[in-house]
C-alpha positions as CSV (number, residue, x, y, z in Angstrom):
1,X,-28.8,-7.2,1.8
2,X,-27.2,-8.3,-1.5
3,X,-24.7,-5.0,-1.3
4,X,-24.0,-6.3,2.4
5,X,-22.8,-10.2,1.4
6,X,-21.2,-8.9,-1.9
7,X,-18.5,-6.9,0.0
8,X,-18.7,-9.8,3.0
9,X,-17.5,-12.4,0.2
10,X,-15.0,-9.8,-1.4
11,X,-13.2,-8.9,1.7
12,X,-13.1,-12.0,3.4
13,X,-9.6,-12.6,2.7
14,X,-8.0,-14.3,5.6
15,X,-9.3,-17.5,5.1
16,X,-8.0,-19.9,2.4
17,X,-10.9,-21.7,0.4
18,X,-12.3,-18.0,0.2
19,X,-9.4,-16.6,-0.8
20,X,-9.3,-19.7,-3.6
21,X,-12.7,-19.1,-4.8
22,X,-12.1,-15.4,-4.8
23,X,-9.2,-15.2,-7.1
24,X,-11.1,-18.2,-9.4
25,X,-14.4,-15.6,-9.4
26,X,-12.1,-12.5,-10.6
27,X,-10.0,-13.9,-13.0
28,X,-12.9,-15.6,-14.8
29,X,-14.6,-14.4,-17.4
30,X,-17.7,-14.3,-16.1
31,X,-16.5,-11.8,-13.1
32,X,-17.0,-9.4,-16.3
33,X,-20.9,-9.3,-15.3
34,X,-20.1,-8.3,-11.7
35,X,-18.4,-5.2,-12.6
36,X,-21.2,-3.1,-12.6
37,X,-22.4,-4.2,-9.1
38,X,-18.8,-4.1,-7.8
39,X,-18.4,-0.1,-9.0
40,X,-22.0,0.9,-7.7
41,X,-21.3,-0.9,-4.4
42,X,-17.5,0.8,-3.9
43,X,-18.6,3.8,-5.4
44,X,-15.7,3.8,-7.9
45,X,-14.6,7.0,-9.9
46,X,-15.6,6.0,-13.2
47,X,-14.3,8.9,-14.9
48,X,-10.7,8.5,-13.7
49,X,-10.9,5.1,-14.9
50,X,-8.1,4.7,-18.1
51,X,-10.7,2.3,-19.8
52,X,-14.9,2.5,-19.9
53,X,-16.0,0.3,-17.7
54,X,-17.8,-2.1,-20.0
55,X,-14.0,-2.7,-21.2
56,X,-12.9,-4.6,-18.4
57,X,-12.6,-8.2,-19.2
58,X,-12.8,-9.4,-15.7
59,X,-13.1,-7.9,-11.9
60,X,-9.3,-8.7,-11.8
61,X,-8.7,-6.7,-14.5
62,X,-10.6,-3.8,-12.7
63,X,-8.8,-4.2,-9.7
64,X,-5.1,-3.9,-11.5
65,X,-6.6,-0.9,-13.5
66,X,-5.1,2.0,-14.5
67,X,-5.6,5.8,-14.3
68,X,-6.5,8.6,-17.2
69,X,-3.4,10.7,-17.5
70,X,-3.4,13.9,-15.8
71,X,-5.9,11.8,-13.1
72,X,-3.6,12.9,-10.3
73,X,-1.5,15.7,-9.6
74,X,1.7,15.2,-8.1
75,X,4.0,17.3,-5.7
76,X,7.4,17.4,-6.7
77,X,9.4,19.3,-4.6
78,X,13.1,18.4,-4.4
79,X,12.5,18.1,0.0
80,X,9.0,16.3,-0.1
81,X,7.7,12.8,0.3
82,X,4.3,11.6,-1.7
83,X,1.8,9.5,-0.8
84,X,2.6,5.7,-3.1
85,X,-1.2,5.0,-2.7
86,X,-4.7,6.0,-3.0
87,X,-6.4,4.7,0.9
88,X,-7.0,5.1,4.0
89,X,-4.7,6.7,6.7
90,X,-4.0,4.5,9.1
91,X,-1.3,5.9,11.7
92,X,1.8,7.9,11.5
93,X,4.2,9.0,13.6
94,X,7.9,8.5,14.8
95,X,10.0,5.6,15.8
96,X,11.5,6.5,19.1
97,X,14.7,4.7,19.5
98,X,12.8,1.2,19.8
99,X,12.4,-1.8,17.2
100,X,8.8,-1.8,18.5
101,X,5.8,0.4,18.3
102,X,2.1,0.2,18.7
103,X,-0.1,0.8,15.7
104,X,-3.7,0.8,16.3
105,X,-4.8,-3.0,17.7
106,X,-1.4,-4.4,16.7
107,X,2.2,-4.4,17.3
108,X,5.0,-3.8,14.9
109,X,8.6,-4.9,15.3
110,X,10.6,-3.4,12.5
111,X,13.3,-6.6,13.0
112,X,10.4,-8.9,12.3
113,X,8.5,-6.7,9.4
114,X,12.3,-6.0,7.5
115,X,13.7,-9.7,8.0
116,X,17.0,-8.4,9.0
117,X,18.3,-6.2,12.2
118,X,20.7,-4.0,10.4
119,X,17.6,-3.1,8.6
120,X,15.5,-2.3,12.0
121,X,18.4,-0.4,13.3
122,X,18.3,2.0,10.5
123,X,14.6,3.2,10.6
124,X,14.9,3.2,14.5
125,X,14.2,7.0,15.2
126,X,12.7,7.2,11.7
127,X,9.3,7.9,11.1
128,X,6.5,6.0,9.7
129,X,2.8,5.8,7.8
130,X,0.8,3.6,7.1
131,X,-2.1,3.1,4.3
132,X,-5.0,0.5,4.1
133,X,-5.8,0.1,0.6
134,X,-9.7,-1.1,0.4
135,X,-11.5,-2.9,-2.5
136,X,-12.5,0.3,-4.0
137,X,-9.1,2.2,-4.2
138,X,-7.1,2.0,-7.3
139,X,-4.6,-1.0,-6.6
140,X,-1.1,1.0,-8.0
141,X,1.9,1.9,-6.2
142,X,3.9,4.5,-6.9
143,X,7.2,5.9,-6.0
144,X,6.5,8.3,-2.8
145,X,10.5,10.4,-4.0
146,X,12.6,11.0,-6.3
147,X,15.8,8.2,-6.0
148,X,17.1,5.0,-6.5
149,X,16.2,1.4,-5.8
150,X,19.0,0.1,-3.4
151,X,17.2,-3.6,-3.0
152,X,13.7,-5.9,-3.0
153,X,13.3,-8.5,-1.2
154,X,10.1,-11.1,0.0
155,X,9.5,-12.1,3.5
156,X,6.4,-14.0,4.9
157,X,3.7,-16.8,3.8
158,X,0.0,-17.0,5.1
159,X,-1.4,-13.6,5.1
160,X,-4.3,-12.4,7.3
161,X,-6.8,-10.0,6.7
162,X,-5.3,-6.3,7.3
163,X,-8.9,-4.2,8.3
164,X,-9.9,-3.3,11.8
165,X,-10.6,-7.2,12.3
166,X,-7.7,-9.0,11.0
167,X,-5.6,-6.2,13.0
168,X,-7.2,-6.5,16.2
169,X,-7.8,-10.9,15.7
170,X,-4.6,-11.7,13.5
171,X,-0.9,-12.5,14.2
172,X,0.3,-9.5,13.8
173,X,-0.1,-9.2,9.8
174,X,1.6,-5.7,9.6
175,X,5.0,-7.6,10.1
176,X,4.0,-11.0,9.4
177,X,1.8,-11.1,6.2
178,X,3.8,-11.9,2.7
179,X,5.7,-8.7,2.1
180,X,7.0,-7.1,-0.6
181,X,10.2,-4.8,0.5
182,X,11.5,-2.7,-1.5
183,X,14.0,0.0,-0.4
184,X,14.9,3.5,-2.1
185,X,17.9,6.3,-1.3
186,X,17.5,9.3,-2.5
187,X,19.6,13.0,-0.8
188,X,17.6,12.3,2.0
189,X,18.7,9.0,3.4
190,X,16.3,6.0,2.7
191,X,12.7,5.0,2.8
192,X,11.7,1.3,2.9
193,X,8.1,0.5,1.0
194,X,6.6,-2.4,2.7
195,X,3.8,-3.8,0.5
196,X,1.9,-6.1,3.0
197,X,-0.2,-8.9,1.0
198,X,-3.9,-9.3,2.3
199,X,-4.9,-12.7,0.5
200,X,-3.4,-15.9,0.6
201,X,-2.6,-16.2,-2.9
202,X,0.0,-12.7,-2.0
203,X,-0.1,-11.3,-5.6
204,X,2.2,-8.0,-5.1
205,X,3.5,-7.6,-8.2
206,X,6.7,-5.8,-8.9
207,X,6.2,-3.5,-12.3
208,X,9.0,-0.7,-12.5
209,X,11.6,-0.8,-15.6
210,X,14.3,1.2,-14.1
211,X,15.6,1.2,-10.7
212,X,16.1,5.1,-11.2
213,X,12.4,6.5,-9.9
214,X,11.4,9.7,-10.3
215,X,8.1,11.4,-8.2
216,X,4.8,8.8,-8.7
217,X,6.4,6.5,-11.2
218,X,4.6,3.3,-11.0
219,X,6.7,0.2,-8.6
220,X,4.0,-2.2,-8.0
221,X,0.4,-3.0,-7.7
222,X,-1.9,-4.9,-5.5
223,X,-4.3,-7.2,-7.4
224,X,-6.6,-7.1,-4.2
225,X,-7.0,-4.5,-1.1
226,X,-4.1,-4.6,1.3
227,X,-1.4,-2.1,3.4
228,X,1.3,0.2,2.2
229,X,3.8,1.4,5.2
230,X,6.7,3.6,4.6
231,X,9.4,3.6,6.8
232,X,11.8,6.7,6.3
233,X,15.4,6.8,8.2
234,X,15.2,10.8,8.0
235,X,14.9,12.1,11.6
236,X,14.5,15.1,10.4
237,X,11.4,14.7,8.4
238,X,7.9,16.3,9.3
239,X,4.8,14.9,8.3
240,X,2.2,17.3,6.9
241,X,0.0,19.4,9.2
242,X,-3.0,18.5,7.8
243,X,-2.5,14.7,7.2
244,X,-5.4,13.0,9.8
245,X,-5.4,9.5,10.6
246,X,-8.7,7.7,9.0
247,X,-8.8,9.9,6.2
248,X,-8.7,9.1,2.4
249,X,-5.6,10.0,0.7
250,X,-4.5,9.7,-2.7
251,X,-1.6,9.2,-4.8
252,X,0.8,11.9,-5.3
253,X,-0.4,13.7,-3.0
254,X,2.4,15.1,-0.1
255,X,2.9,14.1,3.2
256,X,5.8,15.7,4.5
257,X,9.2,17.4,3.8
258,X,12.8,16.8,5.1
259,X,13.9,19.8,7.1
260,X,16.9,19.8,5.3
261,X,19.4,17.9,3.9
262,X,19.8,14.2,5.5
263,X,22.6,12.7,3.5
264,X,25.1,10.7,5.5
């Protein structure tokens, strides 16, 4: 019963005196005792962990952590895209010739999600994917090719919770939830991150020091559970045969290849 409210009360997000108390609880502290409960509840790697765990100051802290080098191994090939996140599968597929496209128990409409219609009209007969970071992944996002940061921009306010509830009972958080955009180029035409904020207090946090972003450098992180999409422009990229939806996924890891080469 106490494992049952503890991840009730972490991952009850939507609303926004919990969300409040929530950030007040992990930033304290005194969240420092939870740890422990919190890793034996989400069954977190401890050995991948950069620090032991008793060297967390706070649950926040834990959240935003980092990985031991060499945690992850990541593809590299000149034609292949990565995986930015460690999570959950959601959906992936193509965008056929439409700004809108069913995703599980939601809608997404690419001029709504992107803020702008140029934008839509470029990933229109793209491809997308989507992740669900939960409270046990490791929070960092990472760059899923090898290319340059054209632009980042912020769209959104209140943000609903993006599990199976807040998709089926929210307004449509996928493209209406805070949002963190940030678009790359690379030889293969372009691939928009969309880092979808899951609490109200948003906290997507911007971390690269370049703009020039080679395979899994670090972009971002999350300093709670949220949603990763990718929208890529390539039509004529293929998604990985054995990528499932509803399956765990982690960082570096590839997802598909351009057929060949998509420059303009």
């Amino acid at each position: 019963m106490l494992k049952r409210i503890f991840k009730l009360f972490v991952e009850l997000s939507g609303n926004k005196f919990f969300s409040a108390i929530l950030v007040k609880t992990t930033t304290s502290k005194w969240s420092k005792y939870i740890i422990p409960l919190f890793v034996k509840v989400y069954k977190i790697d401890k050995d991948e962990m950069e620090l032991h765990v008793s060297d967390y100051e706070s649950l926040h802290l834990l959240f935003t952590r980092k990985l031991k080098s060499g945690s992850r191994q990541i593809a590299s090939e000149s034609n292949c895209l990565i995986s930015p996140v460690d999570g959950m599968i959601r959906d992936f597929g193509r965008i056929n010739d439409s700004s809108r496209f069913p995703v599980k128990n939601t809608e997404i409409d690419l001029r709504e999600m992107l803020g702008l219609d140029e934008k839509a009209q470029k990933y229109k007969n793209g491809h997308y994917i989507i992740f669900y970071l939960s409270p046990q992944n490791y929070h960092r996002i990472h760059s899923p090719i090898k290319g340059n940061i054209l632009s980042s921009w912020i769209l959104g306010g209140v943000s609903y919770p993006v599990n199976n509830w807040g998709l089926k009972y929210g307004k449509r958080p996928l493209s209406t939830n805070f949002r963190l955009i940030t678009e790359m180029e690379s030889n293969y035409k372009d691939v928009a991150i969309v880092k979808v904020g899951a609490l109200n207090v948003n906290s997507i946090h911007l971390t690269n020091e370049t703009n020039t972003l080679q395979y899994g450098d670090e972009l971002a992180y999350f300093s709670f559970g949220s949603t990763v999409i990718l929208l890529i422009e390539n039509e004529n990229f293929s998604f990985s045969s054995h990528l499932k939806e509803e399956t765990a996924i982690k960082y570096g890891e590839q997802i598909g290849g351009y057929l060949h080469d998509g420059g303009a």
